[in-house]
C-alpha positions as CSV (number, residue, x, y, z in Angstrom):
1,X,10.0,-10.3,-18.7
2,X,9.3,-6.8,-20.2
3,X,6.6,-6.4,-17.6
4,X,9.2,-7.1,-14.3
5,X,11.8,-5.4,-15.8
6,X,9.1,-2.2,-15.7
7,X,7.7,-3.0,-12.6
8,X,11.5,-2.8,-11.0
9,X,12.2,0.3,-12.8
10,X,8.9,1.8,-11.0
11,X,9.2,0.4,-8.0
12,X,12.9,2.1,-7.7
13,X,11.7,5.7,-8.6
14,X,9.4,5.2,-6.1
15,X,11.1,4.0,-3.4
16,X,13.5,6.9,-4.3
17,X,10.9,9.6,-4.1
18,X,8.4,8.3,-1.1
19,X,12.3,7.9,0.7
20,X,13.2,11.7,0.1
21,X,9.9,13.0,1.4
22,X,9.4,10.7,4.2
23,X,13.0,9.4,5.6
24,X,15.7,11.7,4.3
25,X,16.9,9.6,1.5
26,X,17.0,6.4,3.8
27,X,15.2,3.9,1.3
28,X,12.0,3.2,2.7
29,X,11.1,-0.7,3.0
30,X,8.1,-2.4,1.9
31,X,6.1,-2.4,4.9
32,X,6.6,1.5,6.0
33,X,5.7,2.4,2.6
34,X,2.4,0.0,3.1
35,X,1.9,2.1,6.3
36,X,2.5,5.0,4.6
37,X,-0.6,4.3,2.1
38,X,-2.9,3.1,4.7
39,X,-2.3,6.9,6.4
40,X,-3.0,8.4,2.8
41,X,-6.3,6.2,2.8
42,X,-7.4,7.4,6.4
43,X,-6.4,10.6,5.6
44,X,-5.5,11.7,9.3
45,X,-1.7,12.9,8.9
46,X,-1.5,15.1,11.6
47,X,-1.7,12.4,14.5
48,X,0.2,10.2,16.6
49,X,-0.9,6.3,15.8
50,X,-0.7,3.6,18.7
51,X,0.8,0.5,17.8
52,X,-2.4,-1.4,17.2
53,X,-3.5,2.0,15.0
54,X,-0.3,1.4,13.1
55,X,-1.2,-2.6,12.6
56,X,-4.5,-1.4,11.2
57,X,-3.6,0.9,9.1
58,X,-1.5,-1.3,7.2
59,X,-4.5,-3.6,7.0
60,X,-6.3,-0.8,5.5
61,X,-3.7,-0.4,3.1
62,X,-3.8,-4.0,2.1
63,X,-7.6,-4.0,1.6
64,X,-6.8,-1.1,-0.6
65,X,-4.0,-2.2,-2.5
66,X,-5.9,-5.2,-2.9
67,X,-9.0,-4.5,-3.6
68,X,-8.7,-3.5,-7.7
69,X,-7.6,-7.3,-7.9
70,X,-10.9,-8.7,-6.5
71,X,-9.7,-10.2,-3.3
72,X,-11.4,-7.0,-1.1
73,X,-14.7,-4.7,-1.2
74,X,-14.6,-1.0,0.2
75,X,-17.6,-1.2,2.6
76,X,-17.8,2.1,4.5
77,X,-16.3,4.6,6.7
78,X,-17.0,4.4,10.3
79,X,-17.8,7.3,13.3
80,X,-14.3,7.7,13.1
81,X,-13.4,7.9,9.5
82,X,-11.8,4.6,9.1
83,X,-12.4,3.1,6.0
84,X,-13.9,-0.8,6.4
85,X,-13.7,-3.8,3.6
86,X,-14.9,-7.1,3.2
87,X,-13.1,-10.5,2.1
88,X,-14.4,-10.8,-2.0
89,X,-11.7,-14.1,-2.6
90,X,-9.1,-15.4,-0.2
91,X,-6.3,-14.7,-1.2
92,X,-4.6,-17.8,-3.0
93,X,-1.2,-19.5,-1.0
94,X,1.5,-17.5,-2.5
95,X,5.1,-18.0,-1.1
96,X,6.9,-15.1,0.4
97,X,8.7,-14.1,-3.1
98,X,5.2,-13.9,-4.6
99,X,3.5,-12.5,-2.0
100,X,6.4,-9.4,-2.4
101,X,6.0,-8.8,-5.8
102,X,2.1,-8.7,-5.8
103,X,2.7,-6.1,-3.1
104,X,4.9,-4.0,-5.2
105,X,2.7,-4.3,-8.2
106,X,-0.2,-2.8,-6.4
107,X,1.5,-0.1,-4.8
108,X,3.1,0.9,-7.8
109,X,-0.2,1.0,-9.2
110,X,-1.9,2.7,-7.0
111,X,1.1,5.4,-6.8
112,X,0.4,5.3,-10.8
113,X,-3.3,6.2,-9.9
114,X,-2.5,8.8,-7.8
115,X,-0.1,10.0,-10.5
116,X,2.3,10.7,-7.7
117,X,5.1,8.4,-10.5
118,X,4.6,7.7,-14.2
């Protein structure tokens, strides 16, 4: 219980600093906050992303956030820069609850890597 009650705390300052820089205060919801990763992972901030662009960068951002749990392998970069993975385990049938707070658990630890929280 210790270890949700943490991960709620985190996830809050989060969300409450990633909404100041990038929505004025709005609270950012899970999914722009997944986009906003996959853009950190490309690394090209200063462009305008197509809708497809913006599907695949949240796919990036799910290999990434993924990947220190064994379900996803970094594989390369291409031409372009993007970063490519590989399928390591299927993901096991979670229900939508689940599937939420494995998401929030691995961007709040790879905010924690990036020592952007604490």
């Amino acid at each position: 219980m210790a270890r949700d009650i943490q991960l709620k705390e985190r996830w809050e300052v989060l969300v409450e600093k990633l909404s100041q820089r990038f929505s004025d205060g709005d609270p950012l919801e899970l999914d722009a906050i997944i986009y906003l990763v996959g853009v950190q992972e490309l690394g090209q901030y200063h462009r305008k992303y197509k809708k497809d662009d913006k599907l695949d960068l949240m796919h990036i951002a799910i290999c990434r956030l993924l990947e220190p749990y064994g379900y996803y392998k970094f594989e390369f970069f291409d031409e372009e820069g993007w970063p490519h993975y590989s399928v390591k385990e299927a993901l096991p049938p979670l229900k939508a609850g689940e599937q939420t707070v494995l998401m929030k658990e691995a961007i709040v630890e790879y905010f924690l890597e990036k020592e952007f929280i604490e």
